[in-house]
Each structure stands twice: as structure tokens, then as C-alpha cells.
C-alpha positions as MATLAB code, in Angstrom:
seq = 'XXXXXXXXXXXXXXXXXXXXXXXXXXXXXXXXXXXXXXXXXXXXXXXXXXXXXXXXXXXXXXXXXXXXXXXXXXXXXXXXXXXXXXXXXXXXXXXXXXXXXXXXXXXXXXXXXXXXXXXXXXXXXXXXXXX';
ca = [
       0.000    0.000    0.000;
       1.580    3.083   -1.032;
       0.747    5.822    1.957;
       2.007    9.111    0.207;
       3.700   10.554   -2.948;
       5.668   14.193   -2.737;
       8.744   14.891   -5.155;
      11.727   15.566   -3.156;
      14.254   17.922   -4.904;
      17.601   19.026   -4.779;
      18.440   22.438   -3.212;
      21.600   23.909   -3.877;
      20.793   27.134   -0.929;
      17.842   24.845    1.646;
      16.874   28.515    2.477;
      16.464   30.613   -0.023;
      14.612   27.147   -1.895;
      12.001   27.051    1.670;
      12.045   31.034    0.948;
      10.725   30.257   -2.090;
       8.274   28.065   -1.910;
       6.998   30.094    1.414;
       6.775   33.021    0.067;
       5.786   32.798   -3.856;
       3.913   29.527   -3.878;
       2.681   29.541    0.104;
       3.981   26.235    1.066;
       4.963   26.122    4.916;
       7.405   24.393    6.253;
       6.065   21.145    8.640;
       9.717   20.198    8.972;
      13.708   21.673    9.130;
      16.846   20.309    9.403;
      19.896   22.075    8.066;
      20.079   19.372    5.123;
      16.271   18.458    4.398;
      12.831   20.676    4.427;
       9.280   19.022    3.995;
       7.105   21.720    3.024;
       2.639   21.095    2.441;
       0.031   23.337    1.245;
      -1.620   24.685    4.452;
      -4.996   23.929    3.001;
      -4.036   20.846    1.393;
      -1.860   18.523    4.003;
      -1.736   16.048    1.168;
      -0.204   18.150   -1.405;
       3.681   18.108    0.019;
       7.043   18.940   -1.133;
      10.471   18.280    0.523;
      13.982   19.797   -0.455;
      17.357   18.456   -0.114;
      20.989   19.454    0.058;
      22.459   17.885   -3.234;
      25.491   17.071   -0.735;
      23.906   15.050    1.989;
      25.096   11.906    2.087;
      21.966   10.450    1.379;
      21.961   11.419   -1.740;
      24.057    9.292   -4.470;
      27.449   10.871   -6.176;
      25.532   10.789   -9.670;
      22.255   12.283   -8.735;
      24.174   15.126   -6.301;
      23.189   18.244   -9.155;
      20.210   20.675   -9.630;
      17.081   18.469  -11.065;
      16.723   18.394  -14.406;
      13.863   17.631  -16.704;
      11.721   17.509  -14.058;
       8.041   19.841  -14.195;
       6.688   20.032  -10.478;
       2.504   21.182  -11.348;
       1.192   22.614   -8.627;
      -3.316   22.990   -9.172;
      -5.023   26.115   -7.892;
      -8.195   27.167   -7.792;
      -7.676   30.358   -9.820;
      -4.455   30.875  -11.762;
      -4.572   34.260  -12.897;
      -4.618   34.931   -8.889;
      -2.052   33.092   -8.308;
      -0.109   34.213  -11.465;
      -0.324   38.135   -9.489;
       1.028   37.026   -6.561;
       4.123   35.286   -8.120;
       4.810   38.413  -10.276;
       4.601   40.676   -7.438;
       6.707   38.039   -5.651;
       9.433   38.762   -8.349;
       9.818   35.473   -9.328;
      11.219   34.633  -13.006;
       7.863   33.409  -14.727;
       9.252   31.787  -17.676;
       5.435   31.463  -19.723;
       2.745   33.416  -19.320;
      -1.108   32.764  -18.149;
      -2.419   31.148  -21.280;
      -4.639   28.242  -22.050;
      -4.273   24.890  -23.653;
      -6.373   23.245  -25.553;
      -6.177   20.235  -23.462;
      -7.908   21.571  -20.926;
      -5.615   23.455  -18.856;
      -5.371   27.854  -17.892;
      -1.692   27.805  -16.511;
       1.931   29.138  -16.353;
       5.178   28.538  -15.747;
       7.783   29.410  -13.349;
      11.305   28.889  -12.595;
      12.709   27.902   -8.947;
      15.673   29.207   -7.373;
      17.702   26.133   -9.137;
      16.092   26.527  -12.705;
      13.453   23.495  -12.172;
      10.320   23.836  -14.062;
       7.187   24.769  -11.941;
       3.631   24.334  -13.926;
       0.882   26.068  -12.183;
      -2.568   24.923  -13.713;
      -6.190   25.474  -12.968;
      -8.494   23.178  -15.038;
     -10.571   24.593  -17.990;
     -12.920   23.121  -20.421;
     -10.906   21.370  -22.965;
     -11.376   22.299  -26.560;
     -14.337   19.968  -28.308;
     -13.187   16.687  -29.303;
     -10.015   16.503  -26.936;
     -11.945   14.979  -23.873;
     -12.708   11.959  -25.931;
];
């Protein structure tokens, strides 16, 4: 039985990554250790995300970089919102608000270590697609 799935992510600065995610995406912080941060949505305590030092020993010699290739989505109830407060955050939003024909109003962000951040709401998809 599988209890709970959250990425956990490398970190190259633990604080300025928990600054991040605090402060432009409102994650808080349920746990902090110099090397390691689990971080949850405070209205969603399923909806989790923990951060690693790249250097902890924990961590294997090949997989000790920045992630790469790796989109973290985050859903919200309204995007454009959401879109505001990142801007006026300051934080490097890398596409715009736009919608996909797939069903999905979102844009995209960049972390303090370059990984991809998707925030979507869901739309309507486009006639035909949700077959």
C-alpha cells in the first residue's frame, strides 16, 4: 500500500529554496533540518514537497546536481490569482497565463535552481479533446 507521494528535490541554498516556496507559492514548512525541508500546502496537508541538500550523504554521487527535466505542477483554484502574486513576488515566470487546448489555464515558473514549476487550474478542454 503506497501511503504518500511528494517529489523531493535538490536544493543547492535549503533557504532561499524554503524562501521560495513560502513566500511565492505559500507552502509552509512542517519540517527543518539544516540538510532536508518538507514543506505542504496549508490547506491541502496532502499536497507536500520536501527539499534536499544535493550534498547530503543520502543522496548518491551521480544524482548530487540541480534536477533536471523535471516539471513540479502545482493545481489552484484560480491561476490568474495566483499568477499576481508570483509576479509581485518577483519570481522569473518563464510562460505566461495562457490556455491549452487540453484543458488546462496555466503558467510557468522557474525555482531558485532553474526546475520547471507548472501552475494549472483546469478549464474546459477544446471539443473533441476529452474523448
Amino acid at each position: 500500500m503506497i501511503k504518500s507521494i511528494y517529489p523531493l528535490i535538490t536544493a543547492s541554498d535549503l533557504d532561499r529554496s524554503v524562501a521560495f516556496y513560502r513566500d511565492v507559492l505559500g507552502l509552509l514548512p512542517v519540517f527543518e533540518a539544516d540538510w532536508y525541508a518538507q514543506l505542504q500546502a496549508p490547506d491541502s496537508p496532502g499536497a507536500q514537497l520536501a527539499l534536499i541538500v544535493p550534498e547530503h550523504h543520502s543522496v548518491p554521487e551521480r544524482f548530487q546536481a540541480a534536477a533536471a527535466g523535471v516539471v513540479v505542477s502545482f493545481e489552484v483554484d484560480d491561476v490568474d490569482d495566483r499568477c499576481a502574486a508570483v509576479r509581485a513576488a518577483g519570481a522569473e515566470i518563464v510562460v505566461d497565463v495562457r490556455d491549452e487546448e487540453w484543458g488546462q489555464r496555466h503558467f510557468v515558473l522557474a525555482d531558485p535552481d532553474g526546475l520547471m514549476i507548472d501552475v494549472v487550474q483546469p478549464i474546459t478542454p477544446e471539443t473533441g479533446l476529452a474523448d
